[in-house]
TIVEXGU-548421 format. One record per residue: residue in three letters; x, y, z of N, C-alpha, C, O in turn. Coordinates in steps of 0.001 Angstrom, whole numbers, padded with zeros to 6 digits, always signed. Example, Ala and Ser with C-alpha at 12.3 -4.5 7.8 and 13.67 -1.06 7.14 Angstrom:
<sites>
ala+013190-005690+007800+012300-004500+007800+013200-003300+007800+014236-003319+008465 ser+012850-002250+007080+013670-001060+007140+012900+000030+007870+013409+001138+008039 
</sites>
This chain:
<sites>
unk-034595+023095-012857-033752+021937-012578-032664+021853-013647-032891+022214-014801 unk-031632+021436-013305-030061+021370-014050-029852+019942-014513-030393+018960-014005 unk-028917+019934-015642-028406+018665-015678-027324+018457-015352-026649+017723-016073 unk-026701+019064-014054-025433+019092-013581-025253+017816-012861-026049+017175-012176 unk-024021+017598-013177-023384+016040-011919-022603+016611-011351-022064+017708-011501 unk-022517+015645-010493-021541+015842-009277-020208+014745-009847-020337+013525-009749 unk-019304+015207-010272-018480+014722-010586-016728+014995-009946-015639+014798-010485 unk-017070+015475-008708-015479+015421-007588-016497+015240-006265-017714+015272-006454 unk-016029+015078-005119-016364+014669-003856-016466+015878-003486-015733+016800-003845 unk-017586+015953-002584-018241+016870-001841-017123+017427-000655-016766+018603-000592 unk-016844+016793-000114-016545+016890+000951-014510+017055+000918-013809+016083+000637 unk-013852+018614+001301-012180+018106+001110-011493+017094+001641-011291+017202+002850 unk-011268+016590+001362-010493+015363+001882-010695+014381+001571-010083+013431+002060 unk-011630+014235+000640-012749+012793-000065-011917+012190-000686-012034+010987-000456 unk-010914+012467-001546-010349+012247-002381-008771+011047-001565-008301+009977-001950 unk-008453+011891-000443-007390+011535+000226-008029+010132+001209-007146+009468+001751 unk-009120+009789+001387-009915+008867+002274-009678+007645+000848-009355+006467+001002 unk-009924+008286-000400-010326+006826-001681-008864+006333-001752-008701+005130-001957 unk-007420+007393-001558-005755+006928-001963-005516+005892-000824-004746+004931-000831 unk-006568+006421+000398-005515+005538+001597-006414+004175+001569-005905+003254+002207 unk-007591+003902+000976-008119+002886+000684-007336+002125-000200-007529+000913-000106 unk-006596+002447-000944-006048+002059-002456-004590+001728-001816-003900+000844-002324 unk-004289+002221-001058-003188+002121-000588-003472+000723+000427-003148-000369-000040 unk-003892+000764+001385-004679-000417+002299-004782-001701+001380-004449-002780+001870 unk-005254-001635-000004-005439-002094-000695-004169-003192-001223-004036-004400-001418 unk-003531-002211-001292-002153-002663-002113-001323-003504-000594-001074-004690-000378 unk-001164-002674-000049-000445-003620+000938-001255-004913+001628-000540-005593+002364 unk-002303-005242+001528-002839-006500+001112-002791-007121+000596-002747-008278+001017 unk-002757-006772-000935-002036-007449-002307-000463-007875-001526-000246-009076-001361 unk+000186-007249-001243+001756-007206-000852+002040-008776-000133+002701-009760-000464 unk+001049-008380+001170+000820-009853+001719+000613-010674+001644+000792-011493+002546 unk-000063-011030+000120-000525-012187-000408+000490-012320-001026+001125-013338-000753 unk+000973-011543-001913+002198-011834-002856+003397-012784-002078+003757-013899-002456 unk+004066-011815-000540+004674-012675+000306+004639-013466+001155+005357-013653+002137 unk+003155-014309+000502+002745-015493+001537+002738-016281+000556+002491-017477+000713 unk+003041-015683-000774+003138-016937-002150+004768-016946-002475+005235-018062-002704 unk+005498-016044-002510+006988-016242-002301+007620-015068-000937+007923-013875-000912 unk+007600-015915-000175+008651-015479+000975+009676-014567+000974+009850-013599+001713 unk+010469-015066-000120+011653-014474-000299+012023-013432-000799+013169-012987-000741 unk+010705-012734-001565+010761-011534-002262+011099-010409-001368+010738-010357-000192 unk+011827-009481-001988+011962-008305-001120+010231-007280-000907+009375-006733-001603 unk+010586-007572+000647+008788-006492+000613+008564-005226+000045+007480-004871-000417 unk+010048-004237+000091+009779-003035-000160+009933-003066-002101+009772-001996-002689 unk+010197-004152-002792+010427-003856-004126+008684-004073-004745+007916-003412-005443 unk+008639-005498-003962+006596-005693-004587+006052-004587-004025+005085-004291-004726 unk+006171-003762-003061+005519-002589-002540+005735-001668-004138+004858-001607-005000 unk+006710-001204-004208+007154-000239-004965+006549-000597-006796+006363+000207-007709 unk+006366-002220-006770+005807-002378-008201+004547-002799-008056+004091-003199-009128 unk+003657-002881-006986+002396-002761-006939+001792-001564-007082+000605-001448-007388 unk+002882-000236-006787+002435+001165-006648+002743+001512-007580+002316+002666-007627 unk+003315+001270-008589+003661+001455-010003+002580+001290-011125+002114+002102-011924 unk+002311-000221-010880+001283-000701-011618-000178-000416-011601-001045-000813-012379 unk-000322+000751-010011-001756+001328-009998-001371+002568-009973-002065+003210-009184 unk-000363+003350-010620+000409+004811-010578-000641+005775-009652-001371+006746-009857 unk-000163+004670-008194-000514+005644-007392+001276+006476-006747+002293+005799-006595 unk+001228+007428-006582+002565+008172-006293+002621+008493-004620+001936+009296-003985 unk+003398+007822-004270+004085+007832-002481+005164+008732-002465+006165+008421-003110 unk+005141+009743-001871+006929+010151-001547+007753+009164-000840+007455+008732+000273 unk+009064+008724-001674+010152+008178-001329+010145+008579+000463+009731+007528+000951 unk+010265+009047+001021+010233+008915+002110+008866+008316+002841+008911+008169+004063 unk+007957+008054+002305+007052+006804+003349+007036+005733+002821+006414+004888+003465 unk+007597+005298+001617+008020+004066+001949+008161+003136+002602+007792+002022+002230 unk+008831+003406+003939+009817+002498+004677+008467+002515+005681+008276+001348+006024 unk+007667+003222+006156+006560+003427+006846+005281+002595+005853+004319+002011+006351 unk+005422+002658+005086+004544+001709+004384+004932+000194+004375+004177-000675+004811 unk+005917-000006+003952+006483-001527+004061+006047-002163+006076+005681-003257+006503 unk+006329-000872+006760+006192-001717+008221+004771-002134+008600+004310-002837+009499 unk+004048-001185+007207+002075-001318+007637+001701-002789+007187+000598-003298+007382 unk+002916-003483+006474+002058-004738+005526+001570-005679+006240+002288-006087+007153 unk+000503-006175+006092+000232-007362+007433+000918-008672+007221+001272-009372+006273 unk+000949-008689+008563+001956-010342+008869+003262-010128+008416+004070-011048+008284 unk+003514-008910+008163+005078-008578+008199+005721-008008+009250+005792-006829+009596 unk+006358-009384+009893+007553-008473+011182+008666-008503+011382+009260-009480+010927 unk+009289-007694+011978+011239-007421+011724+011652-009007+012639+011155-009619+013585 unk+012791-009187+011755+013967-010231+012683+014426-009775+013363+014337-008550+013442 unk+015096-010429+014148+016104-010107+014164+017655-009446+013690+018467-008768+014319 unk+017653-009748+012894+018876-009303+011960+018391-008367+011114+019118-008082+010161 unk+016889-007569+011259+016902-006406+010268+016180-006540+009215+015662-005662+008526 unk+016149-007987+009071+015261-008076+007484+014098-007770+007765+013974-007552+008970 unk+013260-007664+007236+011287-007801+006796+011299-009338+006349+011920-009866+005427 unk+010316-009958+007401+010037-011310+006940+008648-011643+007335+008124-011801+008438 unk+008150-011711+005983+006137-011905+006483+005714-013302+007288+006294-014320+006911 unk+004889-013407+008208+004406-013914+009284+005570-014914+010004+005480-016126+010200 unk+006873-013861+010386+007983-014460+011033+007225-014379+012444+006402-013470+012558 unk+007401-015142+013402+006715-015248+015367+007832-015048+016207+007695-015063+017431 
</sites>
């Protein structure tokens, strides 16, 4: 018998299942943030919530991330405005 650990995930992809949790995560945070000020831009608290847990997004999903936030839906006129009807 060994005294080995298991110290990475068994399974490939284990790792990519814990980011999109963390990610899920954050854009929850996001929603709360813009149900406490409205007016904030969604994609900037996106971008400094992902900062502050240096998790790294390519600049291009971004804009695909901002549309995942809950209770955030487009105006009319283009903006992102959380639980607009």
């Amino acid at each position: 018998m060994t005294n080995a650990s298991q110290d990475h995930p068994i399974q490939h992809g284990s790792d990519d299942a814990v980011e999109d949790e963390k990610v899920q995560g954050i854009l929850l945070q996001v929603a709360g943030d813009l149900q406490l000020r409205p007016d904030e831009d969604p994609e900037a608290l996106l971008r400094q919530r992902l900062r502050d847990t240096r998790i790294e997004i390519p600049e291009e999903s971004i804009p695909g991330l901002v549309k995942r936030i809950p209770g955030l839906d487009e105006r009319s006129d283009g903006e992102m405005n959380p639980g607009a009807h």
